[in-house]
KOLTOR-141493 format. One record per residue: residue in three letters; z, y, x of N, C-alpha, C, CB in turn. Coordinates in steps of 0.05 Angstrom, whole numbers, plus 5000, padded with zeros to 4 digits. Glycine has a CB too. Example, Ala and Ser with C-alpha at 12.3 -4.5 7.8 and 13.67 -1.06 7.14 Angstrom:
! residues 2
ALA515648865264515649105246515649345264518149115226;SER514249555257514349795273515750015258511449885282;
END
This chain:
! residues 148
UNK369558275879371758185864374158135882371057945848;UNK374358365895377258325912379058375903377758455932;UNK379758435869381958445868384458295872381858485854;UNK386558415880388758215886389758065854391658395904;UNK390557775854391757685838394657765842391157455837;UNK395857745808398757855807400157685822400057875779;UNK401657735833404257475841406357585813406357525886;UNK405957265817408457155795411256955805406856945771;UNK413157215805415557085808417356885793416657225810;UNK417656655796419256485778421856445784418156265776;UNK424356535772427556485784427956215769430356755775;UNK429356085779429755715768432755845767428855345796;UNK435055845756437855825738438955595743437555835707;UNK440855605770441855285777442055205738446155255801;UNK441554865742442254765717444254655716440954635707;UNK446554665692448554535698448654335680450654675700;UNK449754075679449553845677449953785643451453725697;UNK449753945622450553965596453853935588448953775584;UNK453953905570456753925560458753665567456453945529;UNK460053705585461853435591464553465592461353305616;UNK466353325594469053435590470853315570468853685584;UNK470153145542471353035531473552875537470152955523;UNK473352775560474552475568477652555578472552315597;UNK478352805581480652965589481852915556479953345603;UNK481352905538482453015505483252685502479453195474;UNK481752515506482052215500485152115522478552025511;UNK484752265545486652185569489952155555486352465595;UNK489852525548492352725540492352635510491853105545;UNK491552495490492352385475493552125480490852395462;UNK492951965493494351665499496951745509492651465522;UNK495851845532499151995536501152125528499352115547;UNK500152225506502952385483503252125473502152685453;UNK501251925459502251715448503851555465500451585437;UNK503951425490504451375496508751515506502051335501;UNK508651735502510952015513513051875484509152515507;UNK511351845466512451875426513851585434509051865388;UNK511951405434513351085440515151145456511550835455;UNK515351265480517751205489520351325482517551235511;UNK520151515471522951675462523451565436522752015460;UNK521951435422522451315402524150955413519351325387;UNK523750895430525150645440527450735458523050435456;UNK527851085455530751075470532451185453530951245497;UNK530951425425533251385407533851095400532751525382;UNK532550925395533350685379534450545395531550545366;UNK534350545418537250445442539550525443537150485468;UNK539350795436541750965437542651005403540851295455;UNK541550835384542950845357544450655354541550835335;UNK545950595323546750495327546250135319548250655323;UNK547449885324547149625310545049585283549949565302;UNK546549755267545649715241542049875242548349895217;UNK542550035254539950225247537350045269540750655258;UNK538549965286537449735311536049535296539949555329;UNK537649425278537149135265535049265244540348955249;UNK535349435226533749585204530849545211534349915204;UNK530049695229528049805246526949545263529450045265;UNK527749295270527149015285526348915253530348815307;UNK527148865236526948795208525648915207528448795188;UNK523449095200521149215184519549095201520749535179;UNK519949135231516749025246516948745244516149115281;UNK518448535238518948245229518348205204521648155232;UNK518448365186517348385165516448615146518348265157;UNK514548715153514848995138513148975116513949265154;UNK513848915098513348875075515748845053511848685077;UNK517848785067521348655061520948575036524348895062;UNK518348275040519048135011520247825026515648104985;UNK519947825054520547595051522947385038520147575069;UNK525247515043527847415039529147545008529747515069;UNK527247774987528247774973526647724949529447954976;UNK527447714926525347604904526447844886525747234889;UNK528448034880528748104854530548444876530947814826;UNK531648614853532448784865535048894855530648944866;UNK536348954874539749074868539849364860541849064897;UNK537149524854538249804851538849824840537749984850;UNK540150014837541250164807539850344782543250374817;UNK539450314765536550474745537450494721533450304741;UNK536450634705536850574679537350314655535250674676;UNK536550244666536449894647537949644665532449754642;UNK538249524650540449314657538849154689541049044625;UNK541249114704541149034737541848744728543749214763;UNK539948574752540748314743539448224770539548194710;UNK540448054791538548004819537147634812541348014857;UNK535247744826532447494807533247284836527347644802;UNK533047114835533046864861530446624848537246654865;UNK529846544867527646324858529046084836526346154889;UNK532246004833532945934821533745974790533745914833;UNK533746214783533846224753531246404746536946364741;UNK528146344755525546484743525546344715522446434761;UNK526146044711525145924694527546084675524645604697;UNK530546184670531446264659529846534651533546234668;UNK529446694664528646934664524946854649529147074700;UNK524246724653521346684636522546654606519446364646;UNK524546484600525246394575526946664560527046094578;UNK527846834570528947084565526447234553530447224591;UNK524047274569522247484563520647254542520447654592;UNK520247104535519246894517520747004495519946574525;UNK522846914499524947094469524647324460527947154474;UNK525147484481524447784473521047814461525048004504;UNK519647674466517047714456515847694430515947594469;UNK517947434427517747284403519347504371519546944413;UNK519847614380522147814370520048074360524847914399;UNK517648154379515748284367513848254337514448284386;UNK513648494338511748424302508948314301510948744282;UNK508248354327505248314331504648074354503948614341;UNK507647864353506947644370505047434369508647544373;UNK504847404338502647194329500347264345501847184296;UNK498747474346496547564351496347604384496347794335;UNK498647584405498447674428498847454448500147884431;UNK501547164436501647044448499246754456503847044443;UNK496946814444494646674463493746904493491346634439;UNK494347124496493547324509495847294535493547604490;UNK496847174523500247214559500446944563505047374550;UNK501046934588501546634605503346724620499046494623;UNK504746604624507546544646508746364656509546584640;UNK508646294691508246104693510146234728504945994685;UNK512146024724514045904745511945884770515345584736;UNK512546084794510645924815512545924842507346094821;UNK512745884862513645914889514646154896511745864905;UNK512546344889512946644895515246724870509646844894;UNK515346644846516746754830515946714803516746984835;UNK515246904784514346934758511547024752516047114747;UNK508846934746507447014747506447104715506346874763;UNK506047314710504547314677502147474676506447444652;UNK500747314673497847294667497247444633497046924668;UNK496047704636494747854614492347824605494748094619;UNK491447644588488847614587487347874565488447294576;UNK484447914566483848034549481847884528482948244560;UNK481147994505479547854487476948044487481047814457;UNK474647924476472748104468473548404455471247954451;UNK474448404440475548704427476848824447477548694401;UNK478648694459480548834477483248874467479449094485;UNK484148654473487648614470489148924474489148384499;UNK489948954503491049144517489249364513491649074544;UNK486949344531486549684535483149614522486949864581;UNK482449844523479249894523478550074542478050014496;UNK475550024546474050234572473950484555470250134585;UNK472850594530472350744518474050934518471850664502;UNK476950804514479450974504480851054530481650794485;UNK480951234539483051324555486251204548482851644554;UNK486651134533490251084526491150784512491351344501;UNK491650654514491350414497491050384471493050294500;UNK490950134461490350184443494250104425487350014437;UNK493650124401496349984385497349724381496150014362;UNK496749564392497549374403498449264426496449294400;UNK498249444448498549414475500949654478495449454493;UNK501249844468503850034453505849934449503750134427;UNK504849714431508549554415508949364435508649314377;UNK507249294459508849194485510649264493508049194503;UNK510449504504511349674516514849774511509449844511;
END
């Protein structure tokens, strides 16, 4: 049994270290963000007062409710600017106008209105049947219509 055994060659394939490289994409993003911030703080150096102050105002408050309660645009229906001082006028206005509906007997246990700090709050309650809307109905019902 002299036969020779086969030789068996085995080549090993340097291994390379799997997939790495992400950390370049995380780098070159901070840095464009970082590129955007800055040209964005040199137009707004180089604008003007008004557009300066605009733009300091939103990040001081961006929400821009602090200093106003009501609104000056211009729209279809009558313009009137709301101040924390005449809500209680403005409650007693929509009180009137409500009262003026055909179907107030039946709605005004359903609305509350009520003077607060922030402004005018009105509270829509619903009843078992469903005052305003129903789940069932996609659209309101006829009573919640003649609100409107």
């Amino acid at each position: 049994m002299d036969k020779a055994r086969p030789i068996i060659i085995l080549k090993k394939k340097g291994a390379h270290a799997g997939h790495h490289g992400g950390a370049w994409k995380v780098a070159y993003a901070d840095f464009v963000t970082a590129m955007m911030a800055r040209f964005i703080v040199l137009w707004l150096l180089n604008s003007s007062k008004q557009v300066q102050e605009a733009v300091g105002g939103y990040f001081k408050d961006p929400t821009g409710t602090a200093k106003k309660v009501g609104s000056n645009m211009q729209g279809a229906g009558e313009n009137f600017v709301l101040t924390r001082d005449n809500m209680p006028r403005l409650k007693e206005q929509l009180q009137n106008a409500m009262r003026q509906m055909a179907d107030f007997e039946k709605l005004k246990s359903h609305i509350d209105m009520t003077v607060t700090a922030e402004g005018l709050r009105i509270e829509l309650s619903e009843s078992a049947g469903g005052t305003f809307s129903t789940a069932a109905v996609p659209s309101s019902i006829p009573m919640a219509r003649s609100c409107s």
